[in-house]
Structure formats: structure tokens, C-alpha cells
C-alpha positions in Angstrom: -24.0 24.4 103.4 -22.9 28.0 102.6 -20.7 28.3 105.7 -19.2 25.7 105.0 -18.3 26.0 101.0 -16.7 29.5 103.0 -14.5 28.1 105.5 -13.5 25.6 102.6 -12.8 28.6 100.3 -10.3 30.5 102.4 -8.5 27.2 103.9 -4.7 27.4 103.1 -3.6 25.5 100.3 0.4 24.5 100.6 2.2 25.2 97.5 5.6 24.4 96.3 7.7 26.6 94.2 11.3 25.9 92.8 13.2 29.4 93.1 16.3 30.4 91.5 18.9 30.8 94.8 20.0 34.8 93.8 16.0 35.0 94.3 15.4 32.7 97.0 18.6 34.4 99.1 17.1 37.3 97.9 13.7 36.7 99.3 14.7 35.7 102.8 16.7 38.8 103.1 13.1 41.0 102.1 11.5 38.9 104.6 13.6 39.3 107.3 14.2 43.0 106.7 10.1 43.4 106.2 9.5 41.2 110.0 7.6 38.6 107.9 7.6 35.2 107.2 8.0 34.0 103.6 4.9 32.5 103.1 3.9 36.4 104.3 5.9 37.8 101.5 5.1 35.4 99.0 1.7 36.0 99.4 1.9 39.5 99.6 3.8 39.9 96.6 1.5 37.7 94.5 -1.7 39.7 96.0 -0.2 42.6 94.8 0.7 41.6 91.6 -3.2 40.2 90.8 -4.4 43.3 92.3 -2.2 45.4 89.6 -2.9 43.2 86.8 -7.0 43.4 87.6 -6.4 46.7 87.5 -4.8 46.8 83.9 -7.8 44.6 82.7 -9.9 46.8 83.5 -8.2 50.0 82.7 -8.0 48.1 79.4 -11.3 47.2 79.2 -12.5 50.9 80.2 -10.2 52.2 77.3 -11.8 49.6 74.4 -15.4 50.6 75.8 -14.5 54.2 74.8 -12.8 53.3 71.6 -15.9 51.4 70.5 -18.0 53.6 71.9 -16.2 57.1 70.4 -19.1 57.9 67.9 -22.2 57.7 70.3 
């Protein structure tokens, strides 16, 4: 049942977004200069942007461990 709730977890999942046209124009021009797809840059982009923000938590929560911590 495992390998299954797996293959389930990483199926694609189609998702519509309504983009401005300066940033939809602007999108298919990074695509096409990058060699990707847009579904490729879309994803890459939003990848990137969890990965950065993950990182701020926890740089956050690293820097209020210390703050609470400063007196031990």
C-alpha cells in the first residue's frame, strides 16, 4: 500500500494560473531562451522559491533559538 500512496504522491497535478500578459510574454520568452517548456519554468521557479523561503524559516528559526537561548 506504500508504493502505491508513492506513485500517487508524485503524480502530476494540472494547474491553472491566470497571468498578467507583460508576464506571460515574458515567461515564454525565459522559456524559450532557457530550452524549456513552461510547465519546466513554472515549476522551476516555484521549486526555487519554496526552497529559499524553507531556508528563511529556518534561518529564522535558528536565529530565535539563539535569542531565547542567549543566557544558557
Amino acid at each position: 500500500m506504500r508504493a502505491s500512496a508513492e506513485r500517487h504522491a508524485t503524480r502530476p497535478v494540472k494547474v491553472a494560473v491566470d497571468f498578467p500578459a507583460p508576464l506571460f510574454r515574458e515567461t515564454e520568452q525565459a522559456a524559450h531562451e532557457l530550452s524549456v517548456n513552461r510547465s519546466q519554468l513554472i515549476r522551476s521557479a516555484v521549486e526555487s522559491f519554496l526552497r529559499q523561503r524553507n531556508r528563511e524559516k529556518l534561518e529564522r528559526a535558528i536565529a530565535e533559538s539563539f535569542q531565547a537561548n542567549r543566557d544558557l
